[in-house]
C-alpha positions as CSV (number, residue, x, y, z in Angstrom):
1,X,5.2,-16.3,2.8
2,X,1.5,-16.0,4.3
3,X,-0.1,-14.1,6.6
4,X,0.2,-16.6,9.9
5,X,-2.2,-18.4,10.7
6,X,-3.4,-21.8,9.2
7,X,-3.0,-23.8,6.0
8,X,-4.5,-22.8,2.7
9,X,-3.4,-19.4,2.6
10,X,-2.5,-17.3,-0.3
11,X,1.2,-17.1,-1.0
12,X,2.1,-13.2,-0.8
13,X,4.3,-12.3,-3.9
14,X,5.4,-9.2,-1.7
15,X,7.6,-11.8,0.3
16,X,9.9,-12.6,-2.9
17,X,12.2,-10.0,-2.1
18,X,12.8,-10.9,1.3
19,X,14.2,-14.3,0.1
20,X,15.9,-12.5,-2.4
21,X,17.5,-10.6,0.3
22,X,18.0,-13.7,2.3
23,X,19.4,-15.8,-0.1
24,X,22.5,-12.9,-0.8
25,X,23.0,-12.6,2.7
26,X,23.3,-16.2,2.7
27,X,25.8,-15.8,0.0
28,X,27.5,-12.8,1.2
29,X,28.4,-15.1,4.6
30,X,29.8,-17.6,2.2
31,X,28.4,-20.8,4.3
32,X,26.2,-23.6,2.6
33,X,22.8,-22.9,4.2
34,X,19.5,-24.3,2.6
35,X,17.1,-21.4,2.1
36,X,13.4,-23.5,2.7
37,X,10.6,-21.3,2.0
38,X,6.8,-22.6,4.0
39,X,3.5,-20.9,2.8
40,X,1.2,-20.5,-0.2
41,X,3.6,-22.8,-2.6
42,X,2.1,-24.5,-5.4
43,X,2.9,-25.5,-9.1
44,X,2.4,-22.2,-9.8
45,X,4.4,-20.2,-6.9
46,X,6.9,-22.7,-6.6
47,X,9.0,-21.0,-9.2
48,X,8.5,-17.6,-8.3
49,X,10.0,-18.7,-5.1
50,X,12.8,-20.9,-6.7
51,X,13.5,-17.7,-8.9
52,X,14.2,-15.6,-5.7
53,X,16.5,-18.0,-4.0
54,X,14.6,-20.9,-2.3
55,X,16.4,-24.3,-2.5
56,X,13.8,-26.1,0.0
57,X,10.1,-25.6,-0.8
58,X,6.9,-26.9,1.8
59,X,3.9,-27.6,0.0
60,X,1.1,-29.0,2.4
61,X,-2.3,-27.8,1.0
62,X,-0.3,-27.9,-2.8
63,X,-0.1,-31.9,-2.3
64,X,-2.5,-33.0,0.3
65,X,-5.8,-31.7,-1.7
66,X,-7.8,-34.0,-3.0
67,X,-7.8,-37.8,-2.4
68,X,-4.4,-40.3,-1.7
69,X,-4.3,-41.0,-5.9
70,X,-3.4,-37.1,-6.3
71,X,-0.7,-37.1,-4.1
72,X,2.0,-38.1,-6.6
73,X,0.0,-36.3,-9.6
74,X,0.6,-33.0,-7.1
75,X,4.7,-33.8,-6.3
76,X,5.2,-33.9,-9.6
77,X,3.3,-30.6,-10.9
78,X,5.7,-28.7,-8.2
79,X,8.4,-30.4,-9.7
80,X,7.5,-29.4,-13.3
């Protein structure tokens, strides 16, 4: 859900109907597949992408910013 590259990136809302479109194939198939979406998630993304049909979210620049105290502070505002 970013342009490829490196971490940091800026999630691209233009990618929410492709795991929209994912997530009914997935359902369409009828098989238990986790749909994990990597790229631009944070606190404020994550549901966007929950919304669309993610049930697996990466968040490494979401969490790992800042110092080791954060870390928790950060899992929990993606969890919010």
């Amino acid at each position: 859900t970013v342009n490829p590259g490196f971490g940091g990136q800026s999630f691209l809302p233009s990618q929410l109907p492709k795991i929209d479109a994912i997530r009914r194939r997935i359902a369409a198939i009828g098989r238990s597949i986790m749909l994990e979406v990597d790229g631009g998630v944070n606190p404020t993304t994550a549901r966007d992408v929950i919304a669309a049909g993610a049930d697996v979210l990466v968040a490494g620049s979401a969490v790992f910013t800042g110092n080791a105290a954060d870390y928790a502070k950060n899992i929990q505002a993606l969890r919010a």
